[in-house]
C-alpha positions as CSV (number, residue, x, y, z in Angstrom):
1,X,-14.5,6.9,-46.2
2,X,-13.7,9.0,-42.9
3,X,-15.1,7.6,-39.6
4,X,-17.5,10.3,-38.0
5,X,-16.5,10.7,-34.2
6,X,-19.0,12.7,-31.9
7,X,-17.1,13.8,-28.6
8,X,-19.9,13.5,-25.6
9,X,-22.8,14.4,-27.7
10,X,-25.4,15.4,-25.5
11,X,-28.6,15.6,-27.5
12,X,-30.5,12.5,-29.4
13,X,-31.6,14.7,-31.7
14,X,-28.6,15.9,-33.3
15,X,-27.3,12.5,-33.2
16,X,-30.2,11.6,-35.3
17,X,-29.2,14.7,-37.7
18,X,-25.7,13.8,-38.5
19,X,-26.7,9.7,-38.8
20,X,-28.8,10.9,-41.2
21,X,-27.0,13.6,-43.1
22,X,-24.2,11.0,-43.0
23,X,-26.2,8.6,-44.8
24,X,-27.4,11.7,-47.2
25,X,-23.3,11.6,-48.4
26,X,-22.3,7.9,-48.1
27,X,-20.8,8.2,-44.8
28,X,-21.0,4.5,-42.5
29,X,-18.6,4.9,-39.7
30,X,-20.1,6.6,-36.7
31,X,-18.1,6.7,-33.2
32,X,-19.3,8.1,-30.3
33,X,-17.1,8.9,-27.7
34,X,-18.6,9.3,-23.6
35,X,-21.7,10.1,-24.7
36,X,-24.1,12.0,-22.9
37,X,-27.0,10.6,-23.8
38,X,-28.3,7.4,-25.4
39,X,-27.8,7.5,-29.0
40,X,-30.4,4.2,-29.8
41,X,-33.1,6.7,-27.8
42,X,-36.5,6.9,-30.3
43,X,-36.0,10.3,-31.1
44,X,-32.5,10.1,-32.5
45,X,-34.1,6.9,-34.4
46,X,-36.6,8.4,-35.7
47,X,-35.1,11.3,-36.4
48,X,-32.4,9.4,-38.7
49,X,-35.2,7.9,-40.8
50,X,-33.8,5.6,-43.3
51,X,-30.2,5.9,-41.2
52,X,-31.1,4.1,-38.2
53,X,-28.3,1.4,-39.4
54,X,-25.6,3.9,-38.8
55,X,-27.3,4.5,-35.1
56,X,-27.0,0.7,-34.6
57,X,-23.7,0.2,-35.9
58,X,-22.1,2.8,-34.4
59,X,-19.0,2.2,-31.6
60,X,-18.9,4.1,-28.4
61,X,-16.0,4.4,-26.6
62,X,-14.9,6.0,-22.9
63,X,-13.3,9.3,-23.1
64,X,-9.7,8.2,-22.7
65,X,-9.7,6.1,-26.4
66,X,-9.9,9.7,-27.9
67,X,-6.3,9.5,-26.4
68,X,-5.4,6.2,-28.4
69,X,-7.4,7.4,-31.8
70,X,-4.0,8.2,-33.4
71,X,-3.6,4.4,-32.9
72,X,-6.3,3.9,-34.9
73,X,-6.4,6.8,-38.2
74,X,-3.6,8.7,-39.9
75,X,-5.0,12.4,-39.7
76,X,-7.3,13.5,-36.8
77,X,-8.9,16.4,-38.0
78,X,-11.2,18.3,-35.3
79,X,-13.8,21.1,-35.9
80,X,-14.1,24.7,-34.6
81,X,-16.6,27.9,-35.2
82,X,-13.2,29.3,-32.7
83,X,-10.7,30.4,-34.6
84,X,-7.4,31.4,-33.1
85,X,-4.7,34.2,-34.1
86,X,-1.0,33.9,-35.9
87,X,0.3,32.6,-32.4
88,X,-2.2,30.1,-31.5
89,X,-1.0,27.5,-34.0
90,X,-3.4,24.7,-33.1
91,X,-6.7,26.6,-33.8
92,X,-5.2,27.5,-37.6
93,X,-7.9,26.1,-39.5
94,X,-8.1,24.5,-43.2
95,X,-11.2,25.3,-44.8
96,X,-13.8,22.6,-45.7
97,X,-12.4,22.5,-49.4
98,X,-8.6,21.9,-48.1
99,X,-9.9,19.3,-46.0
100,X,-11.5,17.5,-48.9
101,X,-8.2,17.3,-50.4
102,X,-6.7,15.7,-47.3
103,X,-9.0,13.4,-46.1
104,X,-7.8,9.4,-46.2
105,X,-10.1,6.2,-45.9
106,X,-8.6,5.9,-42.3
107,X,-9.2,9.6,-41.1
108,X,-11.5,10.3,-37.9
109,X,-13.3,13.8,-38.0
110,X,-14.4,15.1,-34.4
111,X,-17.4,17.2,-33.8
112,X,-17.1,18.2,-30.2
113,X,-20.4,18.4,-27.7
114,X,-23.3,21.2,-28.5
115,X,-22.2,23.4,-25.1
116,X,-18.7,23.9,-25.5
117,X,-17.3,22.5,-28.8
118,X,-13.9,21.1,-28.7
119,X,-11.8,22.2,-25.6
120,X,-8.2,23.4,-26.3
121,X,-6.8,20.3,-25.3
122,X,-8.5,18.1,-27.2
123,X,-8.0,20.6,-30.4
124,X,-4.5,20.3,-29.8
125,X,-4.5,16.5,-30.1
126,X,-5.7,16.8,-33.3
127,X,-3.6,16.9,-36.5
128,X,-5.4,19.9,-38.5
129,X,-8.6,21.9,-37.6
130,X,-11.2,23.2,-40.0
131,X,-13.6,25.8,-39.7
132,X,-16.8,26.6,-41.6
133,X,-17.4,30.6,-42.5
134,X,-20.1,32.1,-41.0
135,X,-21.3,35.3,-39.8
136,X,-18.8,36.9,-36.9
137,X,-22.4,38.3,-35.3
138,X,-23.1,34.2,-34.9
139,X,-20.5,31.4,-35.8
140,X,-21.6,29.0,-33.8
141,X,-23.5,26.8,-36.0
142,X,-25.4,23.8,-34.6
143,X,-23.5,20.8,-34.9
144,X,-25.9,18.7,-37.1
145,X,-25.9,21.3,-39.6
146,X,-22.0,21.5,-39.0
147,X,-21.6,18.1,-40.1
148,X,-24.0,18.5,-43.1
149,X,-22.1,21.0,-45.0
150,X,-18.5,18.8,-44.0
151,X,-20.0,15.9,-45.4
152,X,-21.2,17.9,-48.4
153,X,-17.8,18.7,-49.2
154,X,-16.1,15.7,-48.8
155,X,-18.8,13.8,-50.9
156,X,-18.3,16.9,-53.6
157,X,-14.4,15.4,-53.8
158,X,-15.0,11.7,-53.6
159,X,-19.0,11.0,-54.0
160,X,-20.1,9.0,-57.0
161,X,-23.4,10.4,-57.9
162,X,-22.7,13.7,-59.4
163,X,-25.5,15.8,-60.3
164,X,-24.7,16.8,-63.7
165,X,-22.4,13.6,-64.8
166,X,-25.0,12.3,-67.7
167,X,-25.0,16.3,-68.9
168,X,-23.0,17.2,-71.5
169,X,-21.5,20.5,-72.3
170,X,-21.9,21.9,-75.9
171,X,-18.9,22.1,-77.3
172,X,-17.0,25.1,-79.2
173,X,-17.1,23.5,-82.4
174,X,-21.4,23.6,-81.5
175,X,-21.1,27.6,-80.2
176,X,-18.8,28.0,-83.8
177,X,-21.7,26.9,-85.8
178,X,-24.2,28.8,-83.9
179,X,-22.1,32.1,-84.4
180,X,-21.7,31.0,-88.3
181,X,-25.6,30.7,-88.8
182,X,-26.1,33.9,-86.5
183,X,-23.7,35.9,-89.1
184,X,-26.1,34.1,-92.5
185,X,-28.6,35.4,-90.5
186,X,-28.0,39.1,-89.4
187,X,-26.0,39.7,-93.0
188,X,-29.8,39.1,-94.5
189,X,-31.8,41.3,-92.1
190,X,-32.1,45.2,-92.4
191,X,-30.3,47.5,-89.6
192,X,-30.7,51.3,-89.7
193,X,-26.5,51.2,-89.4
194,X,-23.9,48.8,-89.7
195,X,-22.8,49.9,-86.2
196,X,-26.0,48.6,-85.1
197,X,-25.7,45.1,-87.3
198,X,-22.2,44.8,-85.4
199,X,-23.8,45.5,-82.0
200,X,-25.9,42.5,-82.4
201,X,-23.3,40.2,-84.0
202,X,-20.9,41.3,-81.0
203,X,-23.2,40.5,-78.0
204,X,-24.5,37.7,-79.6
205,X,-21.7,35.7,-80.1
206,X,-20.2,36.5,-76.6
207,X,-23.8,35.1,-75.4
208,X,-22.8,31.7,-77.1
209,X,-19.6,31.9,-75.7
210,X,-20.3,32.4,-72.0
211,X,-23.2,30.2,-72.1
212,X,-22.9,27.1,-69.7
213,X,-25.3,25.1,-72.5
214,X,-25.8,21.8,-72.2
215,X,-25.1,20.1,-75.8
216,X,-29.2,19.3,-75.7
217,X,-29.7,23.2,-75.5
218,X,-27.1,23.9,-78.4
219,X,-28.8,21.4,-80.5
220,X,-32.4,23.3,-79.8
221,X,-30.7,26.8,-80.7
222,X,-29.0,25.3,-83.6
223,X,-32.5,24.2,-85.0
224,X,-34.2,27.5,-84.2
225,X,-31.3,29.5,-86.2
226,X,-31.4,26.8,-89.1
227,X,-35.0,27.6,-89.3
228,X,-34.4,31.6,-89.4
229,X,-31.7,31.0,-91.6
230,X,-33.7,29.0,-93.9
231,X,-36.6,31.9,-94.0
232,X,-34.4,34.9,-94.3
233,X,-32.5,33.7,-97.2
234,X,-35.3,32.2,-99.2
235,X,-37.0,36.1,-98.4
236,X,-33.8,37.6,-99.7
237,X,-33.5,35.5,-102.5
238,X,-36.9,36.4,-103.3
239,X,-36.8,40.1,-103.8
């Protein structure tokens, strides 16, 4: 996984924020680099909660290693709310997605201080950029919640414990049988017109169709229209 690297941080706080959110997403590496204030203070501990490891274990460096960093990773990838035109080629970001796809086991990403972000200089030591979206009336987003949502994504690409993994999707075989039953069902129920009959068949079966049903729902609406199935043919054979 990437190694998190906080240029002069100046706030315990948001140290404590970003150990924590890094924890949140399986993130371990933590380097801070000159900073401003001490990162083992209570508050950034206690803020971190259950992350105070990542506090304890993190490296801090003087300012001139951010000069040897390409020693140490393959990509350096720094972070910007700054964005710059066609001609200013280093502040061309990646979004968060791309950056998901790039990211190596030996990358650093750099979050520079709360004031003043990265400076130019230190953007263009960098191998890419990346920039989150956000409203051009405020862009500047604090830097914990920065990091959050650039952890989410790179834990969206690489993160084991996916939401929805034990889910299963109904198949189309499933949504075929639900449309057969639904047509058993309609053909034995009275509509003032066929048009009408149609109408229903038609919006039906694009309801099964664009459905994102788990294959425990299908099974459910399966049973329900094997039920009405059941009832309006035994009522039609009836008459």
């Amino acid at each position: 996984m990437p190694t998190i690297v906080l240029i002069r941080p100046q706030t315990p706080a948001n140290i404590g924020f970003i150990a924590r959110s890094m924890k949140n997403f399986d993130l371990k590496d933590l380097l801070l680099i000159e900073p401003l204030c001490n990162h083992l203070d209570e508050e950034s501990i206690k803020i971190s909660k259950h992350a105070s490891e990542i506090l304890k274990k993190a490296k801090v460096k003087k300012y001139e290693y951010f000069d040897m960093l390409k020693q140490d990773f393959d990509y350096i990838i720094g972070t910007t709310s700054v964005l710059g035109s066609d001609y200013n080629i280093p502040r061309t970001p990646l979004t968060v997605e791309e950056l998901a796809d790039r990211v190596t086991p030996k990358t650093a990403i750099v979050f520079g201080n709360e004031g003043n972000g990265l400076s130019n200089e230190e953007i263009g030591k960098c191998d890419f950029i990346v920039s989150i979206p956000s409203s051009k009336k405020y862009p500047a987003l604090n830097i914990s919640h920065a990091a959050a949502i650039v952890f989410y994504e790179l834990y969206k690409k690489t993160g084991k414990n996916k939401i929805n993994s034990h889910i299963r999707a109904a198949t189309p075989k499933e949504k075929e049988v639900m449309a057969e039953k639904l047509d058993i069902i309609l053909d034995n129920l009275e509509f003032p017109t066929k048009e009408k009959k149609e109408t229903q068949r038609i919006s039906w079966k694009k309801l099964f169709e664009k459905s994102m049903m788990s294959k425990r729902e299908a099974f459910v609406v399966l049973g329900l229209l094997s039920k009405l199935e059941k009832k309006v043919t035994c009522r039609s054979r009836s008459r």
